[in-house]
N, C-alpha and C positions, 0 to 999 in steps of 0.2 A: 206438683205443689212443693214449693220450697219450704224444708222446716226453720222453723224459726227457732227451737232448743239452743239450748248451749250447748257446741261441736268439743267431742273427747276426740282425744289421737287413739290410735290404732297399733297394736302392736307390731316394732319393725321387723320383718320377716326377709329383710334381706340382707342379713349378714352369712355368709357359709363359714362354717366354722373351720373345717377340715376339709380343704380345697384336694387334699389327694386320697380323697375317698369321696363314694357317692354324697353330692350335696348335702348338708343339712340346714333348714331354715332354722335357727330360732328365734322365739319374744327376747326381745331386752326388755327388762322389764324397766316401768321408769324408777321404782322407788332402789333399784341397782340390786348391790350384795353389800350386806353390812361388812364391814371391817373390822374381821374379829379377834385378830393376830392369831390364831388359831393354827395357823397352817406356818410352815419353816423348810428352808434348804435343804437336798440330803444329797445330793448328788455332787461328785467334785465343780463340775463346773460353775452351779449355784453358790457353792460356798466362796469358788473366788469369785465369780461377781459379785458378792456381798462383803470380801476384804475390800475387793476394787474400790465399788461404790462408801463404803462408809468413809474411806481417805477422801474421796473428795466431795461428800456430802457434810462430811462432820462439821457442827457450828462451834464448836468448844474453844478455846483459849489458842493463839495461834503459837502450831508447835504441837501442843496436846493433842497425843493418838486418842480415837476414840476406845472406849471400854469394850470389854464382853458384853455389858447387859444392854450397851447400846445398838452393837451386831447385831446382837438377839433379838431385840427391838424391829431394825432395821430389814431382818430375814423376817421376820412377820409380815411387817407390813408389804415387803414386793412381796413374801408370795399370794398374797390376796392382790396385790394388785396384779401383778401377773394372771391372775386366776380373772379377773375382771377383766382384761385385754382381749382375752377369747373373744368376749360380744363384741367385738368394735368401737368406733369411737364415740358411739352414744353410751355406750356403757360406763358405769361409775361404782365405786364405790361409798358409802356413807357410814356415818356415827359423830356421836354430840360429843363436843370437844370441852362437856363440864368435865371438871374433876370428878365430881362423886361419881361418873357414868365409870369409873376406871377401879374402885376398890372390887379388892379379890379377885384380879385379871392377873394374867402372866408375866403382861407389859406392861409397866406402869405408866403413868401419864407423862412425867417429866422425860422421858426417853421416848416416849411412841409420839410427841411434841417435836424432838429434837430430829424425829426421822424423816418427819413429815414436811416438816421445815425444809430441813436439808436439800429434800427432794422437790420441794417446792421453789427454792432460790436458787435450784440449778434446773430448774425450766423443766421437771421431767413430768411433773404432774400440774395440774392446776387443781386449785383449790377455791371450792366458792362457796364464802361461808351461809349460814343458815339460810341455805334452801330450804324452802317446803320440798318434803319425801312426795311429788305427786302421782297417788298411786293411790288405786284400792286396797292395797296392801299394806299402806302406810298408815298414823294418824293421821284423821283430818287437824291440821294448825301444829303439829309437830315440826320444828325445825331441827336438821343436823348439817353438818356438813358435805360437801360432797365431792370427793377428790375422782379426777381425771386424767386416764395413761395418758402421756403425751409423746409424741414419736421421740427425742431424743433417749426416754428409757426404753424403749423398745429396740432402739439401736445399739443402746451400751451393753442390752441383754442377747441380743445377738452378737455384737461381739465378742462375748464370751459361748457362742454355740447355742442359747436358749432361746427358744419359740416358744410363745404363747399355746397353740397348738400342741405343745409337748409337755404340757404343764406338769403332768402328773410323774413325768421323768427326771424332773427335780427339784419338786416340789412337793411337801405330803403333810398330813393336818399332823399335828403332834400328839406324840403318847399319851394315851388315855393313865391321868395319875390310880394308884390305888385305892384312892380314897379323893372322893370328891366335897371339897369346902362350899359351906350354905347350899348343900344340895336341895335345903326346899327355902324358895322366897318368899313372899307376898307383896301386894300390889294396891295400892288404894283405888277405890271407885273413880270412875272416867263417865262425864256423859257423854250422849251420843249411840247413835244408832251402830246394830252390829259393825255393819261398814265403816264405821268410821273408830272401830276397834275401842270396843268400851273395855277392853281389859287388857289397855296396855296405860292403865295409871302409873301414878308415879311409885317406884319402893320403897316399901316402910321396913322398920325394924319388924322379925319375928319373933312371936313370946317363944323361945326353944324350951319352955318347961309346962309349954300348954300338954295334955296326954294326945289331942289329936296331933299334935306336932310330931310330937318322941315316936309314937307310933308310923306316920307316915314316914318318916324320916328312919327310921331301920327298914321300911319297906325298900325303900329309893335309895338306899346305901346294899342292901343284901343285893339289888338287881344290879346295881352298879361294878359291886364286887362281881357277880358271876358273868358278868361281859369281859371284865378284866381280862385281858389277854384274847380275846375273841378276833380275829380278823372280820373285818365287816365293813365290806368295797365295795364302789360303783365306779361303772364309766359315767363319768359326769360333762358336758359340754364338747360332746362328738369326741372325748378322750379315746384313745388307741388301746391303754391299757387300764387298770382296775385302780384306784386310789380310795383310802381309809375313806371313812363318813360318818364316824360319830366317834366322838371321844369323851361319852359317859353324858347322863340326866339330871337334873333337877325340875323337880314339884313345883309348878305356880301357881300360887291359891291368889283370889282375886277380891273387891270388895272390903279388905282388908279395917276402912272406914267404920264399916259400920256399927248401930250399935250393939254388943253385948256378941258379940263378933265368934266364930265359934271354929273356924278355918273350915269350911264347908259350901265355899262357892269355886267355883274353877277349877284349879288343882289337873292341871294336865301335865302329862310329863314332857318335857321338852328337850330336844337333842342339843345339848351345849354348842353355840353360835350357830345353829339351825341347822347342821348336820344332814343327813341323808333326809328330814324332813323338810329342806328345801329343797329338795330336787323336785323335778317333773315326774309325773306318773311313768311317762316311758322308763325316763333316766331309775324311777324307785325298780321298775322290773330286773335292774341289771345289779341289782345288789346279789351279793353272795355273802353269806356266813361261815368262815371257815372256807372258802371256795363252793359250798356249796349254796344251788340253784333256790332261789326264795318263790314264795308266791304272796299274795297280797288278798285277807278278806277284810269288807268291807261289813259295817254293820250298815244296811239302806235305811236314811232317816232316820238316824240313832235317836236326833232331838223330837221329832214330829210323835214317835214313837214312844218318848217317852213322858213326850207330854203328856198324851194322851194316857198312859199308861196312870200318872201318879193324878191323874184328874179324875180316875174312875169310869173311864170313858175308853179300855182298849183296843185298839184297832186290830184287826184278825191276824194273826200271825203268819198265814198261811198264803195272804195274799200284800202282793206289791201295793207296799203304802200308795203309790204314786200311779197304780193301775186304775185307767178309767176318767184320768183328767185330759181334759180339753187343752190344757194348756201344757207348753213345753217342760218336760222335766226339769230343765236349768233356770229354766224361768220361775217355776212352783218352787224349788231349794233358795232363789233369790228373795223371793215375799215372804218365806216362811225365816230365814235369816233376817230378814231385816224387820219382820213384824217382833218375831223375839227378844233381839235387841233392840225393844221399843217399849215404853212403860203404855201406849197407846195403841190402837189399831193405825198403820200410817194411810195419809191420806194420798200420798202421791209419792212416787221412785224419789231415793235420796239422790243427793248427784254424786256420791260416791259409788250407788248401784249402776248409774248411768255410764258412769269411767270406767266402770267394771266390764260392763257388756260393749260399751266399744271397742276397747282394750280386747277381749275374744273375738270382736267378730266386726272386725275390719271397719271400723268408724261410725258403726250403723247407731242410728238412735234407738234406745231402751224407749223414750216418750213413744213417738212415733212405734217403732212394730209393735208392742203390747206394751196398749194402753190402760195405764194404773187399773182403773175402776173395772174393765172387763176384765183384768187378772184378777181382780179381787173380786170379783161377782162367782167367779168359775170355781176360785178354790175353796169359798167359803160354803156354796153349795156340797164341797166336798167335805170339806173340816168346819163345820159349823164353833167348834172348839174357839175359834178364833173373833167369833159374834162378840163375846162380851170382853175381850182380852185386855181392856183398861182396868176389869176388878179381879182380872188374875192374881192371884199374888205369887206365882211362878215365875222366875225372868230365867234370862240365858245364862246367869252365876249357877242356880241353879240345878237346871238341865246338866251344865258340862261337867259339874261337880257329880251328880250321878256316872255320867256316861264314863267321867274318869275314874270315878272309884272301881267300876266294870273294867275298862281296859287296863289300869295299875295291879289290881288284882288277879286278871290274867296273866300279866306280864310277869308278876312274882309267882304265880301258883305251877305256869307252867317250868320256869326257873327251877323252883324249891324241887318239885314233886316228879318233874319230868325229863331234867336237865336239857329242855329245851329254850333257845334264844329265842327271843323276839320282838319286832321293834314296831313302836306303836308310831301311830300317825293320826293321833286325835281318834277319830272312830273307826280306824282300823287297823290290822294288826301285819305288821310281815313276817312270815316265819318260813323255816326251810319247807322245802316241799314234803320233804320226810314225815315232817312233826302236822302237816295238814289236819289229819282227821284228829289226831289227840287234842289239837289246839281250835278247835272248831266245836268239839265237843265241852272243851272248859271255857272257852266263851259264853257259850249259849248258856250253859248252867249258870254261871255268873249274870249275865246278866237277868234272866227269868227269876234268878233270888233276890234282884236289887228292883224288878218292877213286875215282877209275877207276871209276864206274859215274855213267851218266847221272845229272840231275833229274829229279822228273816235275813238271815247273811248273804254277802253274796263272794 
């Protein structure tokens, strides 16, 4: 039987990254890598290809060298695009080319414009303005733009010696400063179901003299300072050798809108232009702190858990939330995601869930294999929790505001009390293998004080 749904693409799995080592497949993912200038030259060759290219990218007055801040500029932007060349030629880079998306950035607008340009009038990228980001990862109706290697810079960067494939040999994110500015944001209310990322509203000013503010805000300054100086690498896109992945956090509280508003929804910490928190599960195993070997716990069902927890209703500590359903686990964390970020019980897959599970699993339809209503029959038998879920007055703001007061409060207590790093990944934490049981143990404490009923980690 032919399905008649609307067909999602499927993740491309044949680009090899690192052709003189054992294959590796990755996703390109569609909504790309942001462009975050984040990352800069350091190796001789990169700097003269960035002399090179700024003479004859520069758009400036003819005769006029370009500046320092426009170099500066300029080494930003290729080594993200270099960095983005790795996936091939479906891969891209994106970000919205307003003004206000650029205050308190490194690069300012008027130069990260003039670099972009540059490289755009001498054929070496293309540039296709406000695309939809489409992706489950994106906003749904978000538009940015979206810039593309194009073989002429990949030749100019070769002929100064650089490979895409080499990236991390002269190429590296920039030094994490001492002190990080508007370490904590906020965000105004976005509708829309989880998938379609209810908490990536637009930014509002913060009241910086609210007490929950002041207080968060030396929390995520003291953690900040005590990474200072920390080496903390991954091999990231079949890389050969170890390159930095995070250069310092800021707090996003969400909801911002509402009224009588109290900074108590959201509030996760986030690795500045997505950091080692964008990486792949593999690629997070290959991080090191100091050179030394990490591991990664997971809290299982952070939110199911604690829903349940703050409903009155807690589920056994003892045993796998997700022990004893019928239905696929990935499939159960999609309905429990997408009913949360939903002010209603939903009645059928959004088609952002549908893009989602194509996207894993090779163009298949989410309609067709598990069919909404039998998902929802199976796990409601299990979570009855989710029967009356239009008079909850619980949402996903929230939940994560919990979950994140648990994992920031880890993140500072093991810091302060144990001078142990470590780096959160929304509900989970990676920390050296050393610091395993000490950080395992102030987890679970923490969070049993914030919902009176154990974790079950994993």
């Amino acid at each position: 039987m032919t399905c008649k749904h609307k067909r999602y693409p499927a993740a491309d799995r044949s680009i090899t990254l690192n052709p003189a080592t054992k294959p590796t497949h990755t996703k390109i993912k569609l909504n790309g890598v942001y462009l975050g200038c984040l990352n800069e030259p350091h190796s001789p060759e990169s700097m003269s290809f960035i002399d090179d290219l700024a003479l004859k990218t520069h758009l400036g007055k003819a005769g006029r060298k370009p500046t320092e801040k426009a170099k500066v500029a300029l080494g930003a932007v290729l080594a993200d695009l270099m960095n983005v060349a790795r996936g091939g030629v479906k891969a891209h880079a994106f970000r919205s080319l307003k003004k206000s998306e650029f205050t308190g950035d490194g690069v300012g607008y008027r130069v990260f414009r003039a670099a972009v340009d540059g490289l755009e009038a001498a054929g070496m990228i293309e540039r296709r303005e406000g695309s939809k980001m489409a992706s489950y990862k994106a906003t749904r109706g978000d538009k940015a733009s979206q810039f593309f290697v194009r073989q002429p810079l990949l030749d100019a960067a070769a002929a100064h010696g650089i490979l895409p494939e080499d990236w991390a040999c002269h190429f590296r994110l920039k030094p994490q400063p001492a002190i990080i500015e508007n370490s904590i944001a906020l965000r105004k209310s976005r509708s829309g179901s989880w998938f379609d990322r209810p908490d990536r509203g637009e930014d509002m000013p913060v009241d910086r003299y609210h007490p929950n503010v002041i207080a968060s805000k030396q929390k995520v300054d003291e953690i900040n300072a005590f990474l200072f100086g920390k080496e903390i690498t991954a091999l990231r896109n079949g890389d050969k050798t170890q390159s930095r992945c995070h250069c310092g956090f800021k707090r996003i509280y969400n909801q911002g809108d509402l009224p009588g508003y109290n900074y108590d929804k959201g509030g996760r910490l986030y690795s500045i232009g997505g950091g080692y928190q964008s990486l792949s599960k593999a690629e997070r195993a290959t991080i090191l702190i100091d050179g030394e070997e990490t591991i990664e716990i997971d809290i299982r069902a952070s939110h199911l858990v604690g829903l349940h927890a703050v409903s009155g209703c807690p589920l056994d500590p003892l045993v796998d939330p997700y022990h004893g359903l019928s239905v696929d686990r990935g499939i159960t964390k999609m309905f429990i995601m997408q009913t949360v970020g939903s002010d209603k019980l939903p009645a059928r897959w959004s088609e952002t869930a549908a893009e989602s599970y194509a996207w894993e699993n090779d163009g298949q339809c989410l309609y067709c294999d598990h069919p909404f209503k039998q998902i929802k029959s199976a796990i409601l038998m299990k979570f009855p929790i989710f029967d009356n879920w239009a008079a909850s007055k619980i949402r996903w703001g929230d939940l994560q505001f919990n979950e994140a007061e648990v994992i920031v409060g880890t993140v500072y207590h093991l810091a302060r009390q144990h001078n142990a790093p470590s780096l959160p990944v929304h509900d989970s934490l990676i920390i050296r293998k050393c610091d395993e049981g000490i950080a395992r143990s102030v987890l679970a404490k923490l969070f049993e004080d914030r919902f009176n009923v154990p974790p079950y980690l994993t």
